[in-house]
C-alpha positions, 0 to 999 in steps of 0.5 A: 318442638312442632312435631307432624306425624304422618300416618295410615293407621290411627284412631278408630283403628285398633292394632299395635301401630295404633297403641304405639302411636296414640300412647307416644302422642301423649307423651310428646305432648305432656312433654311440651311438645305441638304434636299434629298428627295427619292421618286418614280422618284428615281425607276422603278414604275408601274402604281397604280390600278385605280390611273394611274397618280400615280407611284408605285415604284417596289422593291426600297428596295435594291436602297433605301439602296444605295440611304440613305447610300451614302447621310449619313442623320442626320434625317430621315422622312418617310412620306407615307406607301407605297412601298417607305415607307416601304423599308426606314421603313425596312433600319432604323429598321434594323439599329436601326436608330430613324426617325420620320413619318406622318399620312396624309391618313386615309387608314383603311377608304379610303380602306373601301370605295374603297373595301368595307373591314373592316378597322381592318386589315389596322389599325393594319398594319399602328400602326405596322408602325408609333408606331415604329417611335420616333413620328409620325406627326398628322395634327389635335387634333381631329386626334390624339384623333381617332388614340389614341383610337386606339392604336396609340403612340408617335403623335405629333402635325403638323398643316398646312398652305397656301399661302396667296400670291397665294390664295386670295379674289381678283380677283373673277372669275364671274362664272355666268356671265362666264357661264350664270349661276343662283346662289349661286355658290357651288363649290368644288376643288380639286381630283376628286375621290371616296373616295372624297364623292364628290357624296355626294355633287353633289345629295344634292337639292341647289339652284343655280349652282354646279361647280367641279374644278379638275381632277381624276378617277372618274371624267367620272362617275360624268359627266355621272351622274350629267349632270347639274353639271359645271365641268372645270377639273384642274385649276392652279395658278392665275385660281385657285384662282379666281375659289376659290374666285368666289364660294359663298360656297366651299363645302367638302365632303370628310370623309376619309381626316385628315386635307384638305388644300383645305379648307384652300385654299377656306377660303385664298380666302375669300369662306366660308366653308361647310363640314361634321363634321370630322377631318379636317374641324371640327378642321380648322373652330372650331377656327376661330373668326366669321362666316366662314362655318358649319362643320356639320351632314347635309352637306345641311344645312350646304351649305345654312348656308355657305351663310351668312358667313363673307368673310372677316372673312374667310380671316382672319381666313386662315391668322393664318396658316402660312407655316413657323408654319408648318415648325418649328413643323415638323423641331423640331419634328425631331430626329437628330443621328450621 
């Protein structure tokens, strides 16, 4: 099958949308399907506000068109609401085409943070967007509940995976024996900004070491203040695993996301879990059999109780989310036409 998926966030970015999609491309791919993907490379972009390492693409609506009509899909899947989002949303509903989307940001909330606005606005513009697909893929059945709530339909459930082969228990980083450091060690990975709540994380009173890995716009204000705070910026492949590994308790703040595979990358490691009591982090620790972190009102408490997980039981629960999963539920959510 022809396969086009429009997008606003892809390579050289790095974020959750970015490693769902990337990883999802080459499986439908290895599958045997013509997969092209039209993202912001494919126009004239500008720096987005605030977010400079991430392109805007500037009217693609008139190129998308050219793009999509000389690739002749069979599907359409439209993954973000930005301006590449928008301009495939516009072609397919101008040719009555069916195509799918996926929800992968909580914008009313993320703007609510970043502009201090009320979130009503922005949830009817995205219930605009997604209620016109044949479905629209939601990470967590604790996602799809909200967004029922509030006038969402045809959602569709999409679960995530991880790389057991990249992330794993083994070999652990000794973060205090690296750094001369006391512990426990609370880490957190992952972008480094505001709508992260990584603040949230960085004012609680732990014993031990607080470690950032990651890079982003709010990571110069973090530095200034909590100077006591161990920051690394990005860490890849075989340096981010040890990192993960090498944490007593990953910590995940964040309030906006709708699933966080970096939870699941923490857990791949053998890290148990401390989080707030939201979609994401709520759904991927409810299930697991045994003691792999606290998704809770108290992100404290939730640390300290972090302690006495079981890594081996954080291990394997993180082996029960499979890419080829994802995968399948993406692949069979598709609308074919032509």
């Amino acid at each position: 099958m022809r396969i086009l998926i429009a997008t606003d966030a892809w390579t050289p970015q790095i974020n959750g949308v970015v490693r769902t999609m990337t990883t999802i491309v080459a499986s439908l791919r290895s599958r045997g399907h013509q997969v092209h993907v039209v993202g912001p490379d494919s126009f004239l972009s500008v720096p987005c506000p605030s977010y400079p390492e991430i392109p805007l693409a500037v009217w693609p609506g008139p190129q998308f068109g050219r793009i999509a009509s000389s690739f002749h899909p069979q599907a359409i899947h439209i993954v973000t609401e930005g301006p590449v989002g928008w301009a495939a949303w516009r072609w397919v509903r101008r040719r009555r085409l069916p195509f799918t989307t996926s929800y992968h940001t909580r914008f009313p909330e993320y703007i609510q943070t970043r502009l201090s606005m009320g979130a009503g606005p922005a949830c009817a513009i995205l219930r605009h967007f997604h209620n016109a697909a044949g479905a629209t893929l939601v990470a967590t059945a604790s996602l799809q509940e909200d967004l029922e709530k509030h006038g969402f339909t045809g959602l569709a459930p999409w679960t995530r995976g991880v790389d057991l082969t990249r992330f794993s228990p083994e070999p652990r980083r000794d973060w205090k024996a690296e750094r001369g450091i006391s512990g426990p060690v609370f880490i957190n990975v992952g972008r480094v900004s505001i709508e992260k709540n990584i603040d949230a994380f960085l004012s609680l009173d732990l014993p031990g070491t607080k470690i950032v890995v990651g890079d982003g716009p709010h990571l110069p204000f973090l530095k200034k203040t909590f100077p006591k705070t161990i920051f690394t910026g990005r860490l890849q492949d075989d340096e981010l695993s040890s990192a993960y590994a090498g944490g007593d308790v990953f910590v995940f703040p964040s309030l906006t996301d709708t699933f966080g595979l970096v939870v699941l990358e923490a857990l791949a490691c053998g890290t148990p879990v401390a989080a707030f009591d939201v979609t994401g982090p709520r759904d991927i620790l409810a299930s697991a059999q045994g003691n792999v972190g606290t998704a809770g009102k108290d992100l404290r408490e939730a640390c300290l109780s972090g302690l006495t997980a079981s890594r081996k039981a954080c291990r394997a629960h993180a082996e029960r989310f499979t890419w080829d999963v994802c995968t399948d539920m993406f692949e069979n959510t598709l609308i074919p036409f032509g």
